[in-house]
C-alpha positions in Angstrom: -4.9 11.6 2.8 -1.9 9.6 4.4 -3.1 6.7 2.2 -2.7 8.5 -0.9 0.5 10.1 0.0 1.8 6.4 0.9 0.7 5.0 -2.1 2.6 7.5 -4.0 5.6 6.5 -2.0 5.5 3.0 -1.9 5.0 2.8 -5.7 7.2 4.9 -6.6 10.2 5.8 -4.4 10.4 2.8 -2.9 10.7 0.9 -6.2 13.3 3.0 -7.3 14.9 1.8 -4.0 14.4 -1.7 -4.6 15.4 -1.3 -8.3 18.8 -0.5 -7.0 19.6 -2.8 -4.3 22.2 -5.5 -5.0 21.1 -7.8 -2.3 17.0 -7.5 -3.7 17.7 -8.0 -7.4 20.2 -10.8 -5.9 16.7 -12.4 -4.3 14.8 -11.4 -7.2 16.7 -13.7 -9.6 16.9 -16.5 -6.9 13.3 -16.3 -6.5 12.8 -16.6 -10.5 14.8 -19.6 -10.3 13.1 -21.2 -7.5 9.5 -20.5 -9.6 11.1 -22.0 -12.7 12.3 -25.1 -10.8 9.1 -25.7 -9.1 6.9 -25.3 -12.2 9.2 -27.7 -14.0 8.9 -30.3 -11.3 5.3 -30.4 -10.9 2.7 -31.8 -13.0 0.8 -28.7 -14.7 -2.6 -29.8 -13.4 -0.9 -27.5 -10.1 0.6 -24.8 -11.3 -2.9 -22.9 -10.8 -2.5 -23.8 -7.2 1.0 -22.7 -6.9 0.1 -19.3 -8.8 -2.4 -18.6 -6.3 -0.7 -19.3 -3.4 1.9 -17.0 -4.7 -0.5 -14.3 -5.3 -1.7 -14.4 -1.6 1.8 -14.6 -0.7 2.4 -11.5 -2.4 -0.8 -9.4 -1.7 0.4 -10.1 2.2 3.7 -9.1 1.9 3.1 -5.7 -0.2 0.4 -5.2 2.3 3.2 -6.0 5.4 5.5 -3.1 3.3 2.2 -1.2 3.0 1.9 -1.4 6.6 5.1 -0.8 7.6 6.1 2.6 5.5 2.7 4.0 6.7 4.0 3.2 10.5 6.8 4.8 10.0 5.9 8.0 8.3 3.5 8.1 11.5 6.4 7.3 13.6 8.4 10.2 12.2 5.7 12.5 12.7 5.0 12.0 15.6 9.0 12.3 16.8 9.1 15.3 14.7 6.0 17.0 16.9 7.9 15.5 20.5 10.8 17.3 19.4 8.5 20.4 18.4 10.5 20.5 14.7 8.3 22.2 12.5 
């Protein structure tokens, strides 16, 4: 059950979290430039290569942000139940 409620979250409040960070959409847009810059540099026959080392790259880190909201909803619980807040 704590899987589907952090699925919920992660997809959906924490986007809207992202949506509206300055520094994020700051990295976002650096990132796209970086992509554009190293497509254009290499020969196409590697672009494949690059796009799946990307998706890797990005399956580990929304599976690190995964891991990490999941921790500390357990986290909180758990202080919560120390602290016997109902």
């Amino acid at each position: 059950m704590l899987d589907e409620i952090t699925d919920c979250a992660v997809s959906g409040w924490l986007q809207d979290v992202f949506l509206k960070d300055e520094e994020y959409q700051k990295l976002g847009e650096e990132e796209k430039k970086a992509a554009v810059e190293c497509y254009r540099r290499l020969p196409e026959e590697y672009h494949n290569v690059v796009e799946q080392l990307m998706d890797c790259h990005n399956s580990c880190c929304g599976k690190l942000i995964d891991l990490a909201y999941k921790q500390g909803m357990i986290d909180c619980a758990q202080l919560l139940k120390e602290l016997k807040i109902k």
